[in-house]
C-alpha positions in Angstrom: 44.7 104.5 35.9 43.2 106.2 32.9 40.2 105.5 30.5 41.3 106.8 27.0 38.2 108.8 25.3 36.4 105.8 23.3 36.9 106.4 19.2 34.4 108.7 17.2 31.7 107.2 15.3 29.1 103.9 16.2 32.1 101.3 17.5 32.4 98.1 16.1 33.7 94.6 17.4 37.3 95.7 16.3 36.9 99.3 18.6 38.3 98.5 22.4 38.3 99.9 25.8 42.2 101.3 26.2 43.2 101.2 30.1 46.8 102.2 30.9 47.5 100.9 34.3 50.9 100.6 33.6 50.8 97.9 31.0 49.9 98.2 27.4 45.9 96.4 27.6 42.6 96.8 26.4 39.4 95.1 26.1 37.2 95.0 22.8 33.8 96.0 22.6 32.7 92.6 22.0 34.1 91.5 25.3 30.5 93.1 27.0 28.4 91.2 24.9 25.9 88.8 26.6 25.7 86.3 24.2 28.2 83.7 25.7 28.9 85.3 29.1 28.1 83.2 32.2 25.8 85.6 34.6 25.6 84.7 37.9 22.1 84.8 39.4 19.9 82.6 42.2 17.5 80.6 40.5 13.6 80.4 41.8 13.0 77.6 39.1 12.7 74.1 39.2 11.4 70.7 36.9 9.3 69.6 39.4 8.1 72.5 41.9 5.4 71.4 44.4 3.6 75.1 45.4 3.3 78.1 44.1 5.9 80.8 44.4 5.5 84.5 45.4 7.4 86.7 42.9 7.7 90.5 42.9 6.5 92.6 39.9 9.0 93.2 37.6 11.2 96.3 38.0 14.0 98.2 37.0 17.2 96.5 38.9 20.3 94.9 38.8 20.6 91.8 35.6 20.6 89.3 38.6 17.8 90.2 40.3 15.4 90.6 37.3 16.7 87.0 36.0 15.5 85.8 39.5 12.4 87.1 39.0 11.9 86.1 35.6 13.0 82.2 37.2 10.3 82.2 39.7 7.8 83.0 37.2 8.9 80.1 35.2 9.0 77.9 37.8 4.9 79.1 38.9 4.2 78.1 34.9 5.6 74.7 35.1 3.8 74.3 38.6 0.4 75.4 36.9 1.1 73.2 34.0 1.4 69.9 36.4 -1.5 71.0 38.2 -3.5 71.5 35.7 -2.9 68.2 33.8 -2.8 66.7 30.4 -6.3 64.4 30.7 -8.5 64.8 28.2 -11.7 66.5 29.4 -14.2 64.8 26.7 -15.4 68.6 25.8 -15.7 70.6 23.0 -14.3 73.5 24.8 -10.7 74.3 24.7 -9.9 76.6 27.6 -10.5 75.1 31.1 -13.6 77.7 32.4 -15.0 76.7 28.7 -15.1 72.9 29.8 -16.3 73.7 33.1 -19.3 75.6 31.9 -19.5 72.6 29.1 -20.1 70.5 32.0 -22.1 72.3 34.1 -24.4 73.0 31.3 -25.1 68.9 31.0 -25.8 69.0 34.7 -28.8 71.5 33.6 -26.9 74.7 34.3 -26.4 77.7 31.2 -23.0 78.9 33.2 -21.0 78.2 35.5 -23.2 78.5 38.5 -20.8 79.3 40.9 -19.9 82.3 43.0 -16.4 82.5 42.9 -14.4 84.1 40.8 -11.1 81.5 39.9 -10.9 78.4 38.5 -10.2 76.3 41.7 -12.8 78.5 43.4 -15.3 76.8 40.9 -14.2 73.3 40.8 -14.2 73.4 44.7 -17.7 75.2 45.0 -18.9 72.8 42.5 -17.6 69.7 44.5 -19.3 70.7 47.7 -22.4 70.4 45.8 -21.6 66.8 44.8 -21.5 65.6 48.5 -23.3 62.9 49.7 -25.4 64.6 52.3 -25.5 67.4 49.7 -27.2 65.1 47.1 -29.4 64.0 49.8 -30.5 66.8 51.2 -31.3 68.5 47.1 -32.9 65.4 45.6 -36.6 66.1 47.0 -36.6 69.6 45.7 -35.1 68.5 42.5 -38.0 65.6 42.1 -40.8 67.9 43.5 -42.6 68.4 40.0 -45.9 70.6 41.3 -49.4 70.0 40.6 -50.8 67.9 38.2 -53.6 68.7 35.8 -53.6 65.6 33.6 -51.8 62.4 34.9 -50.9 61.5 31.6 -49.2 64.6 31.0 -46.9 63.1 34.3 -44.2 61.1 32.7 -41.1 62.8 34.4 -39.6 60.6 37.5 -40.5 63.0 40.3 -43.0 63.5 43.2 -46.7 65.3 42.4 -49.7 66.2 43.8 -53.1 66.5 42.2 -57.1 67.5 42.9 -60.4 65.8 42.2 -60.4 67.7 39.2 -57.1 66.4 37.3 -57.9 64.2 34.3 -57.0 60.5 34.1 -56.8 60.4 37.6 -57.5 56.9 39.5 -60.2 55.1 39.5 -62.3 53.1 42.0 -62.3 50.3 40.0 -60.1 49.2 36.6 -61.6 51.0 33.9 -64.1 52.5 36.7 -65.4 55.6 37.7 -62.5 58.5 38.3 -62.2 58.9 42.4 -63.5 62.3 43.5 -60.7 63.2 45.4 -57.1 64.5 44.9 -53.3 63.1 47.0 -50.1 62.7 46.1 -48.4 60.7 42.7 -44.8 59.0 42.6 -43.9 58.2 38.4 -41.2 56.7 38.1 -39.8 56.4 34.2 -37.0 53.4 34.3 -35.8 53.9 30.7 -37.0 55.5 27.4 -41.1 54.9 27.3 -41.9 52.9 30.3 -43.5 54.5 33.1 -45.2 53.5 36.1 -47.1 55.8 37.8 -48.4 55.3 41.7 -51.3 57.9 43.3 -52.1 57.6 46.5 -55.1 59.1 47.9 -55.9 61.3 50.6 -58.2 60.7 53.6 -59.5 62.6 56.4 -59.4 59.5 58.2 -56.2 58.8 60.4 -56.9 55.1 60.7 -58.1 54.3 57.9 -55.7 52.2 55.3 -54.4 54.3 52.5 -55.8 53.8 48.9 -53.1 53.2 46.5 -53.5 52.7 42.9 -51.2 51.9 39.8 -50.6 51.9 36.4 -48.0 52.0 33.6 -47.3 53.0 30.2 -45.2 51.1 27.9 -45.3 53.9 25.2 -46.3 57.7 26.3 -49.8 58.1 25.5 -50.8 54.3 26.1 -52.1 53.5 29.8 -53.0 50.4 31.2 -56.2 51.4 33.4 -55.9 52.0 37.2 -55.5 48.9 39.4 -56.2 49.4 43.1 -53.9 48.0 45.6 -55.8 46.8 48.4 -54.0 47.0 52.3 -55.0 44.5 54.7 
């Protein structure tokens, strides 16, 4: 068999491989174009995949082996896309760690407030937070408010304590003499400006019933005065 020497100059479609095998033949230049040959290759992709696929990094290779590659990766993007989803995620945000952060930040958090480092990572983190037992477990800190100085100044739901020196604080009586001494304080604020507010007292007595007085507002800066409830 014998290759002729190809023709001078750039070849066209018209040029053509001569091979004398013993028969006149040849084969144009056109012939090796990719356009509309069939290359045979094993497909990593699919419509519908269900996991993630490992892939190799792209490298120099055989045609069939990089198409291979090139399916697989195809194949992870529609798997990604599925998992992902097409709900709408009632944010601003357009990118997925921008909606998450979106989120968060309702929640009372400026990032993400996680410590991992992908996307999943986050979400899962995040839902381990939102447990039951987890909820549970956070609430007290999250309603322990501190000290108060002025029980009108109280008008956040949460747990307080307070001395014989805070202002507005209970009085023996309704629209009596402040008590001289300091305890705890539940308020409780049900919706927009009505709050009810319940101080109980300490004793150094460990028999003796607990004083417990209430009150409510109904606009913040207008209290009723301090009822005492009396245990029997």
């Amino acid at each position: 068999m014998e290759i002729h020497e190809l023709p001078t100059g750039t070849p066209t479609s018209s040029d053509y491989l001569a091979i004398d095998n013993g028969t006149s033949r040849k084969t144009g230049f056109s012939s090796f174009e990719l356009g509309d040959n069939t290359v045979t290759f094993t497909s990593g992709d699919t419509t519908t995949p269900v996991s993630w696929q490992s892939v190799s990094a792209l490298a120099s290779g055989p045609l069939k082996s990089v198409l291979n590659g090139v399916s697989t990766m195809m194949a992870n993007s529609r798997f990604m896309w599925n998992f992902i989803g097409t709900t709408v995620m009632g944010t601003i945000a357009t990118t997925i760690t921008g909606a998450i952060a979106e989120i968060v930040a309702k929640l009372g958090n400026s990032s993400m407030g996680t410590t991992a480092t992908t996307v999943t990572g986050a979400i899962y983190e995040l839902s381990q937070k939102l447990t039951q037992s987890a909820l549970i477990s956070a609430i007290p800190g999250l309603l322990t408010r501190g000290e108060i100085s002025d029980f009108d100044d109280a008008t956040a739901t949460g747990n307080y304590t307070y001395s014989s020196s805070a202002s507005h604080r209970p009085t023996a009586t309704p629209g009596g003499t402040m008590v001289n001494a300091g305890g705890q304080c539940n308020v409780y604020r049900a919706s927009g400006s009505y709050i009810a507010q319940v101080a109980f007292q300490n004793s150094t007595s460990s028999t003796a019933p607990p004083n417990i007085y209430v009150r409510r507002s109904y606009a913040v800066g207008s209290w009723t005065d301090w009822y005492k409830i009396t245990l029997s």
